[in-house]
N, C-alpha and C positions, 0 to 999 in steps of 0.2 A: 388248236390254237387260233382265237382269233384274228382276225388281219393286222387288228391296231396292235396285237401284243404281239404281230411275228414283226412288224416295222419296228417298233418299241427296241425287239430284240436284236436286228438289224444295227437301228441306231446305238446302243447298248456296246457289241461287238465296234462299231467305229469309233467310239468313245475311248474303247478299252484300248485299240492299238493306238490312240492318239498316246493316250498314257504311256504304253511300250515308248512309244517313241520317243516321248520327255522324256523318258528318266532313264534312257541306255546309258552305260557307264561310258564317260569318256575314250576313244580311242586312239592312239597316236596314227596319224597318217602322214605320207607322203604327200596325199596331192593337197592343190590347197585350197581353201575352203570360199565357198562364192563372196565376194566382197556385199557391203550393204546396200550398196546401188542394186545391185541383181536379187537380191534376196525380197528389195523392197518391189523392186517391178514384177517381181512371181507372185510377189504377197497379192499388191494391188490386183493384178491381172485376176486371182484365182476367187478370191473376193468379188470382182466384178463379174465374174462367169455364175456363180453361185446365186448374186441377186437374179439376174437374167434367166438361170433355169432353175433355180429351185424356190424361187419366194412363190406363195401363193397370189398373190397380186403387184408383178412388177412394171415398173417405174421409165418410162421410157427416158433413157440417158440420153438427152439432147439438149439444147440449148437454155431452154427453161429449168432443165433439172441444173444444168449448167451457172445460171444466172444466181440458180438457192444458192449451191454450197460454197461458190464465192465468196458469197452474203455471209451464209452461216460458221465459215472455216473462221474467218475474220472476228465473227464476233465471238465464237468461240475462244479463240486465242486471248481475247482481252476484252471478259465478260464484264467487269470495273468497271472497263472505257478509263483508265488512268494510262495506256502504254502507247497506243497509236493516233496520232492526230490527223486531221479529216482529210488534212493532202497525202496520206500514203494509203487510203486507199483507191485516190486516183492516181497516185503510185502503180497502182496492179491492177489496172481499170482495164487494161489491154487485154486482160486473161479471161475477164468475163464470162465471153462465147465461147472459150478455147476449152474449157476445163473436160466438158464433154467427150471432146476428141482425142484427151490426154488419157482419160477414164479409158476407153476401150482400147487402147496402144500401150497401157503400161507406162505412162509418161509422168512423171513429175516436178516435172516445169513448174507448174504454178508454186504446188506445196514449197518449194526450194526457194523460190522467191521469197514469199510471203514468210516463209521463216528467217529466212534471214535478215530481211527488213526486221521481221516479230525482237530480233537477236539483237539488235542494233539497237531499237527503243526500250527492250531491256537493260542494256547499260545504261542508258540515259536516264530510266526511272528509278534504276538502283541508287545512283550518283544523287538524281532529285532527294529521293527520300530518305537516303543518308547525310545529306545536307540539312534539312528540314529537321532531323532528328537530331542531330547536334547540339540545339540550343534550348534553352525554356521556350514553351511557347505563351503566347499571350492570350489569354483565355476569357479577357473581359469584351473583346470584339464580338459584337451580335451577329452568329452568323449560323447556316445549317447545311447536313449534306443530305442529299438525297445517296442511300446505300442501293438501293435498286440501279443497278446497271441498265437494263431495260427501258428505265424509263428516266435515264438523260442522254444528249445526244453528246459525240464525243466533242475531244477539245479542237479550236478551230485554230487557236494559235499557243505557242509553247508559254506565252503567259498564263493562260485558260490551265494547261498541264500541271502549270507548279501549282498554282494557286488548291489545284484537286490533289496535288500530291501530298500540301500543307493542310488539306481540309481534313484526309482521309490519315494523315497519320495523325494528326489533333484526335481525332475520333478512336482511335487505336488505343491511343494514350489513356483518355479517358477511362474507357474500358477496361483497361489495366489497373488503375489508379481504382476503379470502384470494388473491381476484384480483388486485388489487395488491400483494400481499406473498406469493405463493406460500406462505401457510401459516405466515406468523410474526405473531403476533398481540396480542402485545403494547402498542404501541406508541401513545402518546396520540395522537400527529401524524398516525398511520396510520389512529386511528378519526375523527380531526377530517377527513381528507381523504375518507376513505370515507361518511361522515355527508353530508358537502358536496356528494359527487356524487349520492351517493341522495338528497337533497332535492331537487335541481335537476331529474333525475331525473323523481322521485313529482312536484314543483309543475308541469311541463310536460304531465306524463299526464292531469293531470286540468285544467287549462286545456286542454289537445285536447277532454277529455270535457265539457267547456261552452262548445264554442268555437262559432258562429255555423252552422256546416255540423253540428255536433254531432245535429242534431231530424233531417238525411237520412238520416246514418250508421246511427243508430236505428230507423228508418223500416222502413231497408232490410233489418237484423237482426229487427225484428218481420214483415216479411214474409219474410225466413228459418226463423223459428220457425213461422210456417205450414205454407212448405212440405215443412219438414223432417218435420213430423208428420204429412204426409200418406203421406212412405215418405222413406227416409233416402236419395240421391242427387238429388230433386229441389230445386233450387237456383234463387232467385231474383238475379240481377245489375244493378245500377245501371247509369243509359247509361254512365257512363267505363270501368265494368268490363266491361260485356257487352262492349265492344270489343276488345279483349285476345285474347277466348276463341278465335276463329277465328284469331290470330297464334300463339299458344302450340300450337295442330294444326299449322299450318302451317311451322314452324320459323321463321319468319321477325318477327325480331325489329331494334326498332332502338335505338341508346343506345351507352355507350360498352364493353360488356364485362365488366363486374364483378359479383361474388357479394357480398350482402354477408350478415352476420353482427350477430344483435343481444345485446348483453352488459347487460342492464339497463338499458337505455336507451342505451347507446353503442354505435356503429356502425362496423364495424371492416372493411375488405376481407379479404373471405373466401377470395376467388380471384380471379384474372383469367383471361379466356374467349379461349380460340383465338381468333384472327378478327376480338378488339374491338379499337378504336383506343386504352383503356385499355393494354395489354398494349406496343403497338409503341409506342406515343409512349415507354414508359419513365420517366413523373413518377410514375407511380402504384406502387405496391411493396402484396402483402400483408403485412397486419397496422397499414395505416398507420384513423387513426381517423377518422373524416369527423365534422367538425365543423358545417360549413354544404350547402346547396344550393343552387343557386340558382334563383329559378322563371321563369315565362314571362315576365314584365318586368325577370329581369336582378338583381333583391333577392336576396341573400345569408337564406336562412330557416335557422335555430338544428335544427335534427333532434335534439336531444336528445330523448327521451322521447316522439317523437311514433309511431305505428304502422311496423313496417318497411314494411310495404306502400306507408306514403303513401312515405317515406323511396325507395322504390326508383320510385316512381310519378316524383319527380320528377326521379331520373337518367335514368329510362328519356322518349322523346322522337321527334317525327318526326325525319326522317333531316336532315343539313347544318343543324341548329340547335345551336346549342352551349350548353354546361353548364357552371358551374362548382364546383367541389367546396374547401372549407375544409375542409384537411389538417390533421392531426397527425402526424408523423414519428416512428419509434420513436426517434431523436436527440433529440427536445423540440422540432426545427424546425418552426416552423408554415408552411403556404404556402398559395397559389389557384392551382390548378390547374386552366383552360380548357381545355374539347376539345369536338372538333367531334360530334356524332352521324351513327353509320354504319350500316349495316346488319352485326347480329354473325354470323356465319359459324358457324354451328350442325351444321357438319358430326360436331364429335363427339359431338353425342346420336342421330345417324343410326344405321344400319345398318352395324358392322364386322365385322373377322374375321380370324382368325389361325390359322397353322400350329401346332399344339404335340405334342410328340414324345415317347411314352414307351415304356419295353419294345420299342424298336425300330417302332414303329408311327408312322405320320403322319396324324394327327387332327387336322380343321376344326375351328376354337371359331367360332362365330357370336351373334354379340349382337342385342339390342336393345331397346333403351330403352321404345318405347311403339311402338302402329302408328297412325303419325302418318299425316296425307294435308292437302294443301292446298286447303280445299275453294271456295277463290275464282280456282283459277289450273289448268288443265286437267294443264297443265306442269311443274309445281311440283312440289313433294315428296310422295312416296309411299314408304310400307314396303315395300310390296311389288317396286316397282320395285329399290330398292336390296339389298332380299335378294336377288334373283334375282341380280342383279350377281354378288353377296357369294358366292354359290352355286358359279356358273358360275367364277369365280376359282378357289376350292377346288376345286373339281373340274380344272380345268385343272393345277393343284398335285398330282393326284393322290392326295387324301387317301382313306383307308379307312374314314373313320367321321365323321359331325357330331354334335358335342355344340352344341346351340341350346341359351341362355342366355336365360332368361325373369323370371329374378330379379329382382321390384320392379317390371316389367314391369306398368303399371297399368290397362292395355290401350286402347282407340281406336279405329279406325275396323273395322265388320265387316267390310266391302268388302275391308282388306286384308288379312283373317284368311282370308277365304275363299280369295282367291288366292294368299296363301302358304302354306297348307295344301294345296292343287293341285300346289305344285311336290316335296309329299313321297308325295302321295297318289293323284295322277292326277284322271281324270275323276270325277263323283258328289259325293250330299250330303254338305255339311263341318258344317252345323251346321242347326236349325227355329227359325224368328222368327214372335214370334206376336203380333200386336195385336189390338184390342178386337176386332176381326170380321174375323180375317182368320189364317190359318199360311199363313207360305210356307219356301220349302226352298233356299236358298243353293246353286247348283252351278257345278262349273267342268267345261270338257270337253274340255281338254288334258293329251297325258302328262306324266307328274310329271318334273321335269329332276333330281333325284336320286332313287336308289333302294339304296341304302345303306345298312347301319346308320344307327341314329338313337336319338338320347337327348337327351331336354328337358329341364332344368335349373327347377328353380320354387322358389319359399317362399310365405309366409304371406301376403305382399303383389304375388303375383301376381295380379291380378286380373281379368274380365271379358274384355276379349277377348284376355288372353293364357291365362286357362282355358278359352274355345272353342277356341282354338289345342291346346293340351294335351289335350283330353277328345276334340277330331278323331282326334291320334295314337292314342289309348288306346284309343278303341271303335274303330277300325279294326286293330287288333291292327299298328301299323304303326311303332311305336318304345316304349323304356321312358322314361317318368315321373319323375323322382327329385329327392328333394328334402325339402320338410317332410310333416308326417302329410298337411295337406289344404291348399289354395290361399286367394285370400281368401275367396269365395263371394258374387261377387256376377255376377246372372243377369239385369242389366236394361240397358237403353241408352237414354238420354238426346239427344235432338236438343235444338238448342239455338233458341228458338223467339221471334224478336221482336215486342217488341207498341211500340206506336204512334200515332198518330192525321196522316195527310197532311195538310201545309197548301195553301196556293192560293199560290204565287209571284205570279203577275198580280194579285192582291189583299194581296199582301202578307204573305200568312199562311204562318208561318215549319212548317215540320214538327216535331209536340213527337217525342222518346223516351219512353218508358215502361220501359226497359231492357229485358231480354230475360228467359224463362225456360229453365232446362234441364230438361226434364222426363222420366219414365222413359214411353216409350212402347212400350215392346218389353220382351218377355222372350224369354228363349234357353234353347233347349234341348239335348243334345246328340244325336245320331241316335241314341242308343237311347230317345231321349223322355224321361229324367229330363233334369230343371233343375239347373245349377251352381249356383242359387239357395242360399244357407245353407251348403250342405254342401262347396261345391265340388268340385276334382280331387282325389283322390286320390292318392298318391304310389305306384307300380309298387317301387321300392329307396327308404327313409326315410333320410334324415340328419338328427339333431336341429339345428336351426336356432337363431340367436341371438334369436329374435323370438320363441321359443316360449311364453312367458308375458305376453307385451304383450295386453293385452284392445286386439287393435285389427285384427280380423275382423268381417267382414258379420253375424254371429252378433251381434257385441257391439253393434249399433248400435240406437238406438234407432228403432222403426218401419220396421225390415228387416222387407220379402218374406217369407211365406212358402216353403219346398221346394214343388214339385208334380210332377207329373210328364204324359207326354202318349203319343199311340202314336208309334211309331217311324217313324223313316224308310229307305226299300228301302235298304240298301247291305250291301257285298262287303267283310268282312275282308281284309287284307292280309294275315297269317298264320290257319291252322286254330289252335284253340281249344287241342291237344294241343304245341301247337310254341312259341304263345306263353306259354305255360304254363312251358315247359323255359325259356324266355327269361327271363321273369321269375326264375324259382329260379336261374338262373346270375349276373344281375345283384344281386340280392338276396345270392349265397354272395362277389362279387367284393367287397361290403363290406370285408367280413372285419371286424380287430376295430374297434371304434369307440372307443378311450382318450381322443381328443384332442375326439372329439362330446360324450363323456361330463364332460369338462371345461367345454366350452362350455354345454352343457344344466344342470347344477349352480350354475353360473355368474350365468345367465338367471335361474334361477329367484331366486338370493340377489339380485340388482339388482331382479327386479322388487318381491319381499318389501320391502326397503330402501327403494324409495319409497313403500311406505304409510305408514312408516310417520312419527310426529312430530320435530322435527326439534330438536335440543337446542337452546340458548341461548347455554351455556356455551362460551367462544372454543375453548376446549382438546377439548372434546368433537364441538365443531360441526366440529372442523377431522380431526378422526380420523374420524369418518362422510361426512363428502364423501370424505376419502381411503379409504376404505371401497367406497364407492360407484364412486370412480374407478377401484381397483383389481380389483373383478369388471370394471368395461367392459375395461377394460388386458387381464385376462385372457382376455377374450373374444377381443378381439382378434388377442393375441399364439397363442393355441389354434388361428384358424380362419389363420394365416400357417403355411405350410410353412419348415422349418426350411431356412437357405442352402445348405448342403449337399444336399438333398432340392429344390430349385427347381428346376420344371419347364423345359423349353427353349422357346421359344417364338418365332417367326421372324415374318419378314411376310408373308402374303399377296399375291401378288404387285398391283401397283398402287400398296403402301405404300412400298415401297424409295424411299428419299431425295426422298417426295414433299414434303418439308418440314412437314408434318405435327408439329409440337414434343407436342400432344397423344401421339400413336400409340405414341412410344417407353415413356411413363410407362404407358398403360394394360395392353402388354403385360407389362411387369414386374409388375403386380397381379396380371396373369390369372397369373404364373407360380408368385405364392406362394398361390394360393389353393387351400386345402384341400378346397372342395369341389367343385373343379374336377378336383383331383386324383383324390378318388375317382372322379369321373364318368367320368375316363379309363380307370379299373381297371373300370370297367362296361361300358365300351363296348369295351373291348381284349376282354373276356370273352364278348361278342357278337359280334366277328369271328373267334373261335377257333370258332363254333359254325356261320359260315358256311363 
């Protein structure tokens, strides 16, 4: 076994008892259980010990780290800038320098303050905007809001407050009004119903925000702002959430199958999911609106305005317990719809693959989502397992080339990066993992089961171990790259690490949580010893990407990694330097022209411009810039669709034929109008003319 797959399995085993620990069935004890003051100072403290010895590059907790999350808790709390005005936070101006000293002592001084102050301007903006909301507003005044919080400064007097509180529900309304009336906006009854829902709306969001659990939720977001400061992927999770984390690796999910969607606080079916019991029961239809939920005693709870996450917290459920959902019908019908909880059948975020046909050629597409692995079930789901599958089919089909699909691809497990990079690359190092005292060298020592053309597909949100994946192919001179300029660039991995305290069964003494953290404890390198840290992969052939002006790369984060770089590791290109060279310029000349990238890249740019900037008032004006807005996405979209005429062929791989699979048929119709799929095929057609 090697090192990283006996840590792997180390970590794995701590996982598993975290899970033990969640979910022990209630016990009645005598003694009694630690109040939330002492639970929160263990939490914090255990947290704090965690950044300090196990982050790969920590953070020295002192005055300046002290002076950020001041900064950042604050702005945290009231991202809008519609709740706090400029004198409260010279309100807490004392706390400054302290926060530090409170961090290593388990103290929560400041957090206590600042929430209760946060508690106090929550009523007062609830009172504002239920006030504001009460009447018609006047919509002929010329006037605009800047929606980026970021980039206005807060309010300096409590006139300044209402006047944002009157801007931003006007704005609300709007919204409302164009969603229920597709853009006619005239209409009194139209604003009276639109007004109705956004009050209902705004008054339930901010009851959530002072509701009894409100001081946890809080809790949990200020030790977020902690660890976020310490480097940008480290993440602290609540015991309910920390559970989750290992089912979402694992594909194995339970509840009844649906996607939902939040509209303002209204909650609509976004999808139904292969597999779920939503789908086959047939009550359930997208687009219909979920009024109520029902919770673990069977009460019908109101979801309006409350988080989607709680929202989907309470469909989702153990398995053979049932749920009830309070419908809206696109008819006006309203109905209860019970269904039982099953386990959702996740086969389509798995590993697929298809035949697709061009220029006379017959070329693999291979997908896949994330490189998941089940790290509580030996048996259970693996990427790597499933690709090699996915492999071996296509090659039994006889195709001439794989184009792997990595796109959005947010990456997972190393362990499966390593081995499915084996099966293009053969024996030798795939990538260098280095912690606090220690590089070690990931290898595999079996032939590679293809040896073919090859071309990996990426953008701007492929990220970490789908750019070790990419950066194996590329320094091994062993397939071309293609896709955006550079990948997302992030070069760390996080194990997900519970913390605790056992109790004594025979005395009664129940086991607390303390949730779990996910912290970065690895950096990755590629075998030539640079870091995908910042800079990520590289693209070998460039397609401008629709993402290309989203500030939303490892670059753009706050308390991102530094790049570094390391010495290499022994390994054997797969082509000489001369040959992949000619590779490169031929996949790069198979471009050719780029009209329809040039569309989408123009495009990008005017959407991303458009949302900085303020956002009119006026019905008429407000309703030409959404449609504005809409129609660069429209155009995006309808540029990066291959015209029907022009639509690729696309078959199934063998396995898929009339497996009943209702997913399978929809996704190859995507893959066939997709344009940048198409090019990748004129890359890789260009690559078997040169074998």
């Amino acid at each position: 076994m090697n090192i990283i797959k006996y840590a792997n399995v180390l970590q794995h085993l701590a996982a598993y008892a975290a899970i033990c620990v969640l979910t022990l069935p209630p016990i009645i004890v005598q003694a009694q259980a630690p109040n939330t003051a002492e639970v929160q100072k263990a939490t914090l403290l255990n947290v704090i010990r965690n950044l300090k010895e196990n982050h790969i590059s920590p953070k020295a907790i002192d005055d300046n780290f002290s002076k950020m999350i001041w900064k950042k808790f604050l702005e945290n709390l009231d991202p809008n800038k519609d709740v706090f005005l400029k004198s409260d936070f010279e309100k807490l101006r004392s706390y400054e320098l302290l926060i530090d000293d409170e961090l290593n002592n388990g103290m929560l001084t400041f957090f206590n303050a600042a929430f209760g102050l946060y508690q106090q301007r929550l009523q007062a903006a609830a009172a504002g905007y239920s006030k504001v909301l009460a009447a018609p507003f006047d919509f002929s005044v010329t006037e605009s809001l800047q929606l980026n919080g970021k980039l206005r400064q807060s309010a300096s007097t409590q006139a300044e407050l209402d006047k944002l509180w009157e801007q931003r529900a006007k704005y609300l309304v709007l919204k409302k009004m164009m969603d229920l009336n597709k853009g006619k906006m005239t209409s009194p009854a139209l604003e009276q119903e639109a007004r109705s829902k956004v009050a209902r709306w705004v008054g339930n969001t901010f009851k959530n925000l002072m509701a009894t659990t409100a001081q946890k939720d809080k809790f949990s977001q200020f030790l977020n702002t902690v660890t976020l400061a310490v480097e940008a992927h480290t993440v602290y999770f609540p015991p309910l959430q920390a559970k989750s984390v290992n089912a979402r690796m694992a594909k194995r999910f339970f509840g009844i199958g649906v996607e939902l969607q939040d509209k303002e606080g209204d909650f609509f079916i976004k999808s139904l999911r292969p597999g779920g019991v939503a789908l086959s029961s047939g009550l359930i239809d997208v687009n219909d609106r979920i009024i109520s939920v029902s919770n673990t005693s069977g009460e019908q709870i109101d979801v309006i305005g409350k988080p989607i996450l709680e929202v989907a917290d309470l469909v989702k459920g153990d398995k053979d317990t049932e749920v009830s959902l309070g419908l809206l019908k696109a008819s006006g019908q309203q109905k209860v719809v019970t269904l039982k909880r099953a386990e959702v059948n996740e086969e389509e975020s798995k590993a697929r693959s298809a035949i697709v046909r061009k220029d006379g050629r017959k070329i693999g597409y291979l997908y896949l989502r994330e490189f998941y692995v089940d790290v509580n079930d030996a048996k259970g789901a693996r990427a790597a397992v499933d690709v090699q599958t996915e492999i071996l089919k296509l090659k039994d089909a006889k195709v001439e080339g794989i184009v792997f699909d990595l796109r959005d691809n947010p990456g997972g497990s190393i362990d499966e990066v390593v081995d499915i990079a084996g099966f293009f690359l053969g024996p030798g190092p795939k990538v260098l993992v280095k912690e606090m005292n220690a590089l070690y060298t990931p290898t595999t020592d079996k032939k590679a089961i293809y040896t073919g053309p090859l071309v990996v597909m990426v953008n701007e949100h492929s990220g970490s171990a789908s750019e070790l994946f990419a950066a194996a192919i590329q320094d091994h001179k062993r397939g071309l790259i293609i896709g955006a300029p550079a990948t997302f660039g992030k070069g760390t991995a996080q194990p997900t690490l519970p913390m605790g305290k056992m109790g004594n069964k025979a005395k009664g003494i129940p086991n607390i949580s303390y949730g779990a953290i996910r912290i970065s404890q690895y950096r990755f390198y590629r075998v030539t010893g640079a870091s995908t840290q910042l800079r990520g992969v590289a693209s070998d052939v460039v397609l401008p990407g629709k993402l290309a002006y989203l500030e939303s790369r490892e670059k753009n984060l706050d308390s991102a990694l530094p790049w570094d770089s390391i010495s290499p590791a022994n390994y054997k290109p797969y082509y000489d330097a001369a040959t992949y060279n000619k590779v490169k310029k031929l996949g790069q000349e198979a471009v050719g022209e780029l009209d329809a990238f040039k569309v989408i890249d123009e495009n990008s740019k005017l959407l991303s411009e458009q949302q900085l900037k303020p956002v009119s008032l006026k019905p008429l004006e407000f309703v030409k810039e959404q449609q504005a807005l809409a129609a660069y996405s429209q155009k995006i979209e309808d540029m990066a669709r291959l015209p029907q005429a022009k639509r690729l062929k696309v078959t199934a791989s063998p396995g898929y034929e009339g497996a009943g699979k209702k997913w399978y048929p929809k996704w190859t119709k995507e893959v066939s109008a997709d344009i940048y799929v198409d090019k990748t095929l004129d890359v890789i057609n260009r690559l078997m003319m040169l074998k």
